[in-house]
C-alpha positions in Angstrom: 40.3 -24.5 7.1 40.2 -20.7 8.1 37.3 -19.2 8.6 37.1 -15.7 6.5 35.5 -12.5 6.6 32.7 -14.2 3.8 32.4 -17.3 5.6 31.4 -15.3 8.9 28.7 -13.0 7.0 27.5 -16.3 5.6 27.0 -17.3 9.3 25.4 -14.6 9.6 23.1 -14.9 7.1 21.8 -17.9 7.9 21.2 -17.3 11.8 19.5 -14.3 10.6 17.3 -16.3 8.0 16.3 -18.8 10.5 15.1 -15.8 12.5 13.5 -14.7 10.0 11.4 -17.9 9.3 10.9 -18.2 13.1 9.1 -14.7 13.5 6.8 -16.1 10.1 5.8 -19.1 12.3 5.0 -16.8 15.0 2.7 -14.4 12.4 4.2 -11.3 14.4 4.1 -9.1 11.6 6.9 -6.6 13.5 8.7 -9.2 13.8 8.9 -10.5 10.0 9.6 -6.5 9.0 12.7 -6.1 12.1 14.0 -9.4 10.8 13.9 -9.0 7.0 15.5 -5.4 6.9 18.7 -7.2 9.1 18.6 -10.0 6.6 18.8 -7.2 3.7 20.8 -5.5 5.3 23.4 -8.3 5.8 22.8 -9.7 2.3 23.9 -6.1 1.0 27.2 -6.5 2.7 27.6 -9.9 1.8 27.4 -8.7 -1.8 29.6 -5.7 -0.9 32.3 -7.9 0.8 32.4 -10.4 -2.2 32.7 -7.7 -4.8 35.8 -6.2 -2.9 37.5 -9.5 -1.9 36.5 -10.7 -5.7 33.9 -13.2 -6.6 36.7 -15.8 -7.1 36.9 -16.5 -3.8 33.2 -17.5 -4.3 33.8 -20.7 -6.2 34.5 -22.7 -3.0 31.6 -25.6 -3.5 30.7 -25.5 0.4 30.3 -21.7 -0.4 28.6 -22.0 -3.4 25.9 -24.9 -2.0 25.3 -22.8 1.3 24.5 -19.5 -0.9 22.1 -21.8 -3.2 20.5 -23.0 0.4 20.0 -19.5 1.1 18.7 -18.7 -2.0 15.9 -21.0 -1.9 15.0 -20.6 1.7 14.3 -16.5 1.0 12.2 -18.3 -2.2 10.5 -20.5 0.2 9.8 -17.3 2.8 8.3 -15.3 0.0 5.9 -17.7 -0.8 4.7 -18.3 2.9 5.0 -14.6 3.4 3.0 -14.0 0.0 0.3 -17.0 1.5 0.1 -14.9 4.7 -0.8 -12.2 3.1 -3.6 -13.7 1.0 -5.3 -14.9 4.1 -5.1 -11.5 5.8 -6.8 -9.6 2.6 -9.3 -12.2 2.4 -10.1 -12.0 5.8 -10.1 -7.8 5.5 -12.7 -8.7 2.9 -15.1 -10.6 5.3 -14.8 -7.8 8.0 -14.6 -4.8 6.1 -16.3 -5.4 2.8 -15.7 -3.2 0.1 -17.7 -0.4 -0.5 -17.9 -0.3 -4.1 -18.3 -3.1 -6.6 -19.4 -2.9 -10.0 -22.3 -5.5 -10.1 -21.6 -8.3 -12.9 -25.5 -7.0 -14.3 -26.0 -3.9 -13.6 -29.3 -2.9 -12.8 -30.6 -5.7 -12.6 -33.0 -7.5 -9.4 -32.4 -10.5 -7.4 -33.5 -12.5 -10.5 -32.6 -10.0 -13.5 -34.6 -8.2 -15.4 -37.6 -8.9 -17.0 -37.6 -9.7 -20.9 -38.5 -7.3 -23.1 -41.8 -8.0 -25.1 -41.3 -7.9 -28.6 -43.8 -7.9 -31.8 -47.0 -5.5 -32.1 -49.0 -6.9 -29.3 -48.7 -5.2 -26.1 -51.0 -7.6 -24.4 -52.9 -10.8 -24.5 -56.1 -11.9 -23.9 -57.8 -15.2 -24.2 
């Protein structure tokens, strides 16, 4: 079987998507941002190269199941990338705490505020 020109970028693809997920191990955020532009990149040519050469050529089943594969590894990197992040902002939160919050009762002391007395007695006395 030849090898073609969408077979190669597919190659390509995937050696740059295991990059990818290898610099998401590492947590070198550079890293992650250098790899996924030249996975973008090459996914915008792969989409380029298949609209010129005609999607027809993309019903080959090997094709087809290594495209899927794809797809659900960059699902799979989203998520961990996505989990990544929520650690970061939570721990943000714990070293730079923010500023501003609008308390839930406003106003109020470490226990509330006191209840209102009610009726026409102001005081008690026994």
């Amino acid at each position: 079987m030849s090898h073609s020109s969408l077979d190669i970028q597919l190659d390509l693809l995937e050696v740059h998507f295991e990059e990818l997920r290898a610099c998401l191990i590492d947590g070198s955020p550079a890293a992650v941002q250098s790899s996924g532009e030249k996975l973008q990149r090459l996914s915008v040519e792969f989409i380029q190269m298949a609209d010129a050469v005609g999607r027809v050529q993309l019903d080959s089943p090997i094709r087809i199941r290594r495209i899927k594969a794809l797809a659900s590894g960059i699902a799979s990197l989203r998520e961990n990338l996505l989990r990544q992040l929520a650690y970061a902002d939570r721990a943000l939160e714990i070293v730079v705490p923010a500023t501003r919050r609008t308390a839930t009762y406003a106003g109020s002391g470490a226990y509330g505020n006191p209840v209102r007395q009610s009726g026409a007695f102001t005081a008690l006395s026994a």
